[in-house]
C-alpha positions as CSV (number, residue, x, y, z in Angstrom):
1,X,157.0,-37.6,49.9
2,X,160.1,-36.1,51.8
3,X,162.5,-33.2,50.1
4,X,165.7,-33.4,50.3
5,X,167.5,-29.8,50.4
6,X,170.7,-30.2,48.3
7,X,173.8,-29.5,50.7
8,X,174.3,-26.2,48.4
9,X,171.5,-24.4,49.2
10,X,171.6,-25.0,52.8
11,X,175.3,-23.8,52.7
12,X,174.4,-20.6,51.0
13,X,172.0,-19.9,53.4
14,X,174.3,-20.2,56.4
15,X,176.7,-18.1,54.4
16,X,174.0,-15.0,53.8
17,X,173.1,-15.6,57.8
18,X,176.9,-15.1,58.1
19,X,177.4,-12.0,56.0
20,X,174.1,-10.5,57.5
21,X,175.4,-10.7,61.0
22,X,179.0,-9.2,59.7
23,X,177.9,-5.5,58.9
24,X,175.6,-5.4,61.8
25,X,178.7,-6.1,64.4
26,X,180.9,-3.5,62.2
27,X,182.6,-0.6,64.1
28,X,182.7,2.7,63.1
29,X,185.9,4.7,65.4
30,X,185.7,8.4,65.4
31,X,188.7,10.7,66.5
32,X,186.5,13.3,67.4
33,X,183.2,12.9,69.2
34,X,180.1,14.0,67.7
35,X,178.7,17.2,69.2
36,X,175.2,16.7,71.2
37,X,172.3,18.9,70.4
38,X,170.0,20.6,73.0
39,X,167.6,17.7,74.4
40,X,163.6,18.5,74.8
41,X,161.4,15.5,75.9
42,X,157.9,16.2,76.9
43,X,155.9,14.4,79.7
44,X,155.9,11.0,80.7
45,X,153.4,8.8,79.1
46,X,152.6,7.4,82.2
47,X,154.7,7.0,85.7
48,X,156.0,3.5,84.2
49,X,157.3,5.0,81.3
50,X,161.3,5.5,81.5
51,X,162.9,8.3,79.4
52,X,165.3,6.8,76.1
53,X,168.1,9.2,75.9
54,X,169.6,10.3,71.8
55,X,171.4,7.4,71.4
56,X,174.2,7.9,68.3
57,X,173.6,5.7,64.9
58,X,176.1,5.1,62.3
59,X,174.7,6.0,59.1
60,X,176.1,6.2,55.5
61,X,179.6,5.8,57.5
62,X,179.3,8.5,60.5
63,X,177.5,8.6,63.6
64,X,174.3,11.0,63.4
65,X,171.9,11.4,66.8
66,X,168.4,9.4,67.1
67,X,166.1,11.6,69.2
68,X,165.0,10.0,72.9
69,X,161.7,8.8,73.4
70,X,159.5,7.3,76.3
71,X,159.4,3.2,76.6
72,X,158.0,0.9,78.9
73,X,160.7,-1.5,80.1
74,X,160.4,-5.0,79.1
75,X,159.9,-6.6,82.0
76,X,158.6,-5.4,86.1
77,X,162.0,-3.9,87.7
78,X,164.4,-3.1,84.5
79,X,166.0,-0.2,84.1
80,X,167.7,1.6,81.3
81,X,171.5,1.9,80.9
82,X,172.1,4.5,78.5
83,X,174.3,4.6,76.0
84,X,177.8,6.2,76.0
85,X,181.4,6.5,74.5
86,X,184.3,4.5,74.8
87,X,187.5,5.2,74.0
88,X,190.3,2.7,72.0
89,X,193.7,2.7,70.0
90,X,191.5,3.4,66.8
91,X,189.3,6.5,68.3
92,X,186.0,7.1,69.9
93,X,183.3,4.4,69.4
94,X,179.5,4.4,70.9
95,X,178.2,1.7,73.1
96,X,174.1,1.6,72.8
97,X,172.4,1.5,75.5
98,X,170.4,-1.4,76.9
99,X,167.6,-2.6,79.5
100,X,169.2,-4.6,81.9
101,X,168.0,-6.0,85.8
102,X,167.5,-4.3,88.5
């Protein structure tokens, strides 16, 4: 025996999907820029590891710093982009930073 999904439900879902994927796009604009803090990193995990600068969050409303950290890249060849500020009508905003091609 098949289910049938009522229309409502599926609707409902596709809404929640939609309001999830809202507040993660949301921009925060600042009109000053967040001061950095000194940066310490230790030793490479290994040669292939690549260095993760502080990248800026937004939390409760305001952008705090997330301490670096060592990764491996994804995939053979891929380098990190870091992160950095962008400027617009509405203030200062941070781009993350992202593994991209070689």
């Amino acid at each position: 025996m098949i289910k049938v999904v009522k229309p409502a439900i599926v609707a409902m879902l596709f809404i929640a999907a939609g309001s999830f994927s809202n507040t993660a796009t949301a921009q925060v604009y600042v009109t000053v820029r967040p001061a950095w803090h000194a940066r310490v990193h230790t030793a490479p995990p290994s040669p292939r590891h690549v260095w993760i600068d502080e990248e800026w969050k937004v939390r409760g409303g305001r952008y705090v710093p997330v301490g670096g950290y060592w990764a491996l890249p994804p995939h053979p060849g891929w380098v990190w982009i870091p992160g950095h500020w962008a400027h617009e009508r509405r203030g200062e905003y941070w781009i993350r930073g992202h593994w991209a091609r070689r």
